[in-house]
Structures are given as C-alpha cells and as structure tokens.
C-alpha positions in Angstrom: 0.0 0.0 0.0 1.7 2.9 -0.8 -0.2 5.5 1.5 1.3 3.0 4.2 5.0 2.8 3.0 4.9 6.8 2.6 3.9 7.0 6.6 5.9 4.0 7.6 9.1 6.0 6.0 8.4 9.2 7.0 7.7 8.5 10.7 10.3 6.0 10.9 8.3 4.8 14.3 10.0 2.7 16.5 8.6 -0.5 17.1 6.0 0.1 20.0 6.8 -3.6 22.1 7.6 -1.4 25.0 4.6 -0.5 25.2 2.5 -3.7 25.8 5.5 -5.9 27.2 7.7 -4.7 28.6 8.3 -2.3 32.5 9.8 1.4 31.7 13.3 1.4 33.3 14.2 4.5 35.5 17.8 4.2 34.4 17.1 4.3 30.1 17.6 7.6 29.5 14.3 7.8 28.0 11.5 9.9 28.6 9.1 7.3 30.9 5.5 7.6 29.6 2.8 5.7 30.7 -0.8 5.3 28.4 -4.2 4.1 29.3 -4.7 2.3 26.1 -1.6 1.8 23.6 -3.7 3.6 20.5 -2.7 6.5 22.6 0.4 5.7 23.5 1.0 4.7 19.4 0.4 8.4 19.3 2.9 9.8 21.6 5.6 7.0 20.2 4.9 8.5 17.1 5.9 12.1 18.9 8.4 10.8 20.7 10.2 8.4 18.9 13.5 6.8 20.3 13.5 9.7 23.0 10.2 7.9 24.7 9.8 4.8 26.9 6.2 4.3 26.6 4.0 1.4 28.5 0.5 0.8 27.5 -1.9 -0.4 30.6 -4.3 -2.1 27.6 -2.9 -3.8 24.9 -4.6 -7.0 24.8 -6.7 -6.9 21.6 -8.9 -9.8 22.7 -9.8 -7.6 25.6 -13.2 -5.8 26.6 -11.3 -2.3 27.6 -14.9 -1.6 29.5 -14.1 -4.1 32.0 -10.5 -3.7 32.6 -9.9 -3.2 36.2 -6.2 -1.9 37.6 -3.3 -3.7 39.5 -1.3 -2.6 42.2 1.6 -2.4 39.2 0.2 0.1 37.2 -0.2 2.3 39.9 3.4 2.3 40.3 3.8 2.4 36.7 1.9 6.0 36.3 3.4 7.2 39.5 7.1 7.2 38.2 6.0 8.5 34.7 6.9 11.7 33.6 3.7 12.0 31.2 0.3 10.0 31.3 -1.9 9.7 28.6 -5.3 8.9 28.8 -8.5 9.2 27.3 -11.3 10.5 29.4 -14.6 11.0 28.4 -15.2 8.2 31.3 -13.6 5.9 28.7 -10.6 4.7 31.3 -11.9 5.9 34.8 -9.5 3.5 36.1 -6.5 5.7 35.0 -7.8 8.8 36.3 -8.0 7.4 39.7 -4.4 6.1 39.2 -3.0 9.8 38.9 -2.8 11.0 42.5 -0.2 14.3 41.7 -1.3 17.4 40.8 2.0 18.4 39.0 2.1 15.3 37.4 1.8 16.4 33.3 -0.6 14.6 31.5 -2.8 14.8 28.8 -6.6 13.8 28.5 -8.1 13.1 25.3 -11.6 14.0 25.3 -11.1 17.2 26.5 -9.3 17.9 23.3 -12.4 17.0 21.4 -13.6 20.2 18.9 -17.4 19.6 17.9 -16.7 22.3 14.9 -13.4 20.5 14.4 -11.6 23.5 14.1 -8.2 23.4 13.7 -6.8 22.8 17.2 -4.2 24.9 18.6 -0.4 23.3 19.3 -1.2 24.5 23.2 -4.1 22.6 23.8 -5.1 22.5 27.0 -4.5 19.0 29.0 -6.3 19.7 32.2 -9.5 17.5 32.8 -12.5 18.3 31.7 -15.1 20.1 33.5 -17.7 18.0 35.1 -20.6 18.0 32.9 -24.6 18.0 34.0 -25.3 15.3 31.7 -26.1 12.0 33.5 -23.5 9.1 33.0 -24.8 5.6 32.0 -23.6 2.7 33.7 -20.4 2.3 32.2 -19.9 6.2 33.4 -20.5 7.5 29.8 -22.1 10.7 29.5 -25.2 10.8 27.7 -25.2 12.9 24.3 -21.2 12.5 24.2 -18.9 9.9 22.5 -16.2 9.1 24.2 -14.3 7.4 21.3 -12.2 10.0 20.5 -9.3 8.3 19.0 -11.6 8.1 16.1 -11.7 11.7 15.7 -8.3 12.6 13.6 -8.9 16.1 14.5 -8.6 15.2 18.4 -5.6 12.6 17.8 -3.9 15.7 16.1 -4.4 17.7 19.4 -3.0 15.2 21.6 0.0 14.8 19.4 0.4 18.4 19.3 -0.2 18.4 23.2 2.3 15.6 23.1 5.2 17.4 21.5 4.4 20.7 24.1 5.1 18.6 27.0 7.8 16.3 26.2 9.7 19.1 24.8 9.0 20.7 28.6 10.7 17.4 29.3 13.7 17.1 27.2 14.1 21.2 25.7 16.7 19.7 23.9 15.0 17.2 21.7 12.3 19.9 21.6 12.8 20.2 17.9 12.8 16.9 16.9 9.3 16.3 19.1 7.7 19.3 16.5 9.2 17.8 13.3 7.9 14.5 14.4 4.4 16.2 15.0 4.2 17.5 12.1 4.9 14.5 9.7 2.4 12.7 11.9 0.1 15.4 11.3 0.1 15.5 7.9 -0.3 11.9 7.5 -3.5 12.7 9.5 -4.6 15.0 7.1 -4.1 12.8 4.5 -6.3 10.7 6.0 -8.9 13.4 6.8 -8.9 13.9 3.2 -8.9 10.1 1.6 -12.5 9.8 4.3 -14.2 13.5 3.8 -17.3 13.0 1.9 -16.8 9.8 0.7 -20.1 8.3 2.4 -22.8 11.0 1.2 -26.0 10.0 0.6 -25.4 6.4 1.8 -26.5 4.9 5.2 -25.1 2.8 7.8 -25.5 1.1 11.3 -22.4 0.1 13.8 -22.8 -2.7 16.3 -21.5 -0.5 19.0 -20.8 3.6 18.0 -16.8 3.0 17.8 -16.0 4.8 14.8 -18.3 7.3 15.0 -16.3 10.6 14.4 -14.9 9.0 11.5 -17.9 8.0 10.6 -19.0 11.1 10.6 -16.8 12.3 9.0 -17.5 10.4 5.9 -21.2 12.2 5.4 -22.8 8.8 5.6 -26.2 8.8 8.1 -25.9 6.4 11.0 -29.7 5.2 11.4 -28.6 2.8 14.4 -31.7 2.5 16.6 -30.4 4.6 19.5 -31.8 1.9 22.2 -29.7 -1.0 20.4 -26.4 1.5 20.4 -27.3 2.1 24.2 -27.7 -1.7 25.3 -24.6 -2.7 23.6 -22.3 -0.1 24.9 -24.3 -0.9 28.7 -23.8 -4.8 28.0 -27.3 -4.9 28.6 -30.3 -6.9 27.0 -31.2 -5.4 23.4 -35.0 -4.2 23.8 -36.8 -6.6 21.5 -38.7 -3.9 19.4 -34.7 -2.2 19.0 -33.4 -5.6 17.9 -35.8 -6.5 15.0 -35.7 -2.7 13.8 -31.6 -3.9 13.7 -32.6 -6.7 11.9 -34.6 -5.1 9.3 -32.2 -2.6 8.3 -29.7 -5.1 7.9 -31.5 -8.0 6.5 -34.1 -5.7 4.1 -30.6 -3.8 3.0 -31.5 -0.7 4.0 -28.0 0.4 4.6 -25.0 0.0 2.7 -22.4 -0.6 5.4 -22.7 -2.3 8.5 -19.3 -1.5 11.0 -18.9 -4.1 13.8 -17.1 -3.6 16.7 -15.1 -6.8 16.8 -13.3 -6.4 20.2 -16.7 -6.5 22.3 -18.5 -9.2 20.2 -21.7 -11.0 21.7 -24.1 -13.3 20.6 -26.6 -10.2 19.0 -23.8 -8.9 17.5 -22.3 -11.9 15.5 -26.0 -12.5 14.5 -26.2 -9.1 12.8 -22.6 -9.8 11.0 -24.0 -13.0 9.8 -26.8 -11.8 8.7 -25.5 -8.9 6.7 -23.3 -11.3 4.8 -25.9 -13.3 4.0 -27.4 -10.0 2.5 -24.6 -9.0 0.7 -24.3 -6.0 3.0 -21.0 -4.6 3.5 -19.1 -5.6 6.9 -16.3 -3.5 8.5 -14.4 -4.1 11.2 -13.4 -1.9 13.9 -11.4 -2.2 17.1 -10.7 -0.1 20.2 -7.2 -0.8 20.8 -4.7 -1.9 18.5 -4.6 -5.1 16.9 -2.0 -8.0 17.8 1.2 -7.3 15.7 0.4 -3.4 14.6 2.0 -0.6 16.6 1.9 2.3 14.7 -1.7 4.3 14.6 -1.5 5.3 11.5 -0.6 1.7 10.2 -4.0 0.8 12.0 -6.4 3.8 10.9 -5.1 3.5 7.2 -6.3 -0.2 6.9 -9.3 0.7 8.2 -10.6 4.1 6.3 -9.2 1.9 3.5 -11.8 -0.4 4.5 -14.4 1.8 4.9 -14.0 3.5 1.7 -13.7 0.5 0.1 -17.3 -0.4 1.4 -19.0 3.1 1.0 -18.1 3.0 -2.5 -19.6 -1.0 -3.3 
C-alpha cells in the first residue's frame, strides 16, 4: 500500500513492544511515559520516537477495555511516569484514579475533542474536563457525548500536538525533533482526513456498537442505528426486542450500505447481525478499540481501516 510505505518511512516509528511488554526502566535515558490504552500511547511514540519509553496499561486486543480493572503495578507504573496519557470522556476511569499528583503532566483526550473541528491549537489545553450536568450511564458514559475520540483525527492531532508541548517541557533539547515529528504525523492525519471526507454522502449505515463514530461522521454517511440497540450494547445490557428487530430489518431488508462491527466487544446479538448482513450481501467492517495483535503504529491501523471503509461506502 503505498499511503502506508509513505507513513511507515516518513515516521520512521520505533517499534512500540515497549509499550505492551515490557516495565519502563528508571535508568534508560528515556522519557518514561505511561498510556491508558496503547492507540494513545502509538500516538505519543509516534511524537516521541526513540527519545520515549512508553507502556501501554491495555494492549490485549482480545480484551473488553470496559471491564479492565487496575493492579497494584500500574499504579506504580503511572506514578514514576513523567507523562500519562489517557482518554477520558469516562472511557478509562480507572487511570484517572491512578493519577494522584497534581503536577504530574498529563494529557486527557476527550477534553481535546472540537465539535466544529476546528483546527486545534499546538497549546491545547491537558487539564481534565469540567464535570458535565449530563447523566453518565452505567459504564460512566455521558449521555449525548462519544467518548471514542481516537476516532476523531482532528482530536488525535491535538494530543500529538499536546504531546510534543510537553515532552519538549521534558527534554528542551530534543524539543525540535518532538515538533518535526508532530508535524509529519500530522500531515499523515490530514491525509487521511482527506482520503474519508465525503466519501459516504447519501449512503446509510449502522455500527454494532458507536466505535468509529467521528470518523464515521466524517464520511457524510447517516448512521440510522436504533439509538436503544447503540445504548444496550455499549451498557452490556439486554437489546430491547422492538430495537433488535428494527436492527434486523435494516440489515436483512438492505436498507444500509455498510454495517461496521465492533469486533473487540463481540456478543451473541452482534455476531448475529454480522452474519446476517453477509448473508445480504451487506458490506461488513471491522473496527477495534485498541490496536490489533502485531500493529504498533496508529497510523498503520487507521489507514487499513478508512481503507476499508471506503472500500465499502463505495460498493
């Protein structure tokens, strides 16, 4: 693929096995970063290149991230970190509650998040967001908000760019190489942002769970997910019946031209959908929320899959 050579070579990204396998050491010389998920911390490897030791708190790809509950070792991991990466949104609650200094710099995700998507500014704010007056679900999810924001290439630029600020706060001497970094992982992004704008108008789609749904959007296509399926998916709660067969009629009566499954949280209802849609000759595209076994760069991951996508809009 060329798109993916060009990146691979101009990043030159280090591989990221630090960042699932291995214990940051104290006595590297490396910048010691520590990442909720490693999609985020492929993003500040990306930044940071050689100069960054980076560990990754989820990196099983067979994983549910929802039900991921903390050890006594990754507290000790974030407390010796020098950065800490998360994503917020109440996404990883269990890494907030691992950050007990005040000083300590770190850098939320959701907070980043620009509804207009604006271009974001390289001093984006990393402070947490303010608490919102929406009601969280039962996973701590606020209602009306998507908390996916890794999906959102406009938000993964403002971390990177939030990245480069504080590691060069770090190490002022490899300040410049952080920006140059930034900015071929930027442009890449925009690349992307490109190869997806529009590319879904006047189609229609459904997702088993609303992963990909900044990118999604970004495509123009019109997610007509029954809201209540969306909802007891993401809860891990029984799919209403009347929500269900409304599923199954857009899918089976192919009434949407893509359906995008969520193939990290699969359940019973779900594989049913996927089956069914190939039986109807409906588009199926696959989406995960961390990255997959043996890919550690981000953009690696997100090309193969807006490759996908636009493959599918396009069918």
């Amino acid at each position: 693929m060329t798109l993916r050579n060009a990146l691979v070579g101009a990043l030159a990204v280090a591989s990221l096995a630090a960042c699932g396998t291995s214990t940051p050491s104290a006595d590297n010389g490396k910048i010691q970063v520590v990442a909720s998920t490693n999609v985020w911390g492929s993003v500040i490897k990306a930044v940071g290149g050689d100069a960054v030791d980076v560990k990754a708190l989820l990196d099983d790809p067979s994983a549910d991230p929802h039900s991921y509950e903390s050890k006594p070792a990754d507290a000790a991991l974030v407390k010796d970190a020098k950065l800490v990466v998360f994503n917020g949104g109440g996404y990883d609650d269990f890494f907030a509650k691992l950050i007990t200094s005040d000083t300590q710099k770190k850098i939320e995700a959701f907070p980043l998040r620009e509804d207009d998507h604006a271009e974001p500014s390289s001093t984006a704010p990393t402070s947490p967001a303010p608490t919102s007056s929406a009601a969280p679900d039962a996973d701590g999810h606020e209602h009306g908000e998507n908390e996916h924001v890794w999906y959102d290439l406009h938000t993964v630029r403002a971390v990177a760019e939030a990245a480069a600020n504080e590691l060069g706060a770090i190490a002022p001497d490899k300040k410049t190489t952080f920006e140059s970094n930034t900015q071929k992982f930027t442009a890449a992004l925009e690349d992307l942002g490109k190869k997806v704008d529009g590319i879904g108008k006047g189609k229609k789609v459904a997702a088993t769970e609303p992963i990909a749904h900044y990118l999604l959007d970004e495509t123009g296509a019109e997610d007509i997910t029954p809201e209540a399926f969306s909802k007891a998916i993401e809860e891990e709660a029984d799919v209403p019946a009347a929500a269900l067969a409304e599923m199954n009629q857009l899918v089976e009566g192919k009434q949407i031209n893509v359906l995008v499954n969520n193939t990290q949280t699969e359940n019973q209802v779900t594989k049913g959908l996927v089956e069914k849609a190939k039986a109807a000759n409906v588009p199926v595209v696959a989406v995960t929320e961390t990255l997959p076994e043996g890919v550690t760069d981000y953009l690696d991951w997100m090309s193969k899959q807006v490759d996908a996508l636009s493959q599918a809009l396009k069918a």
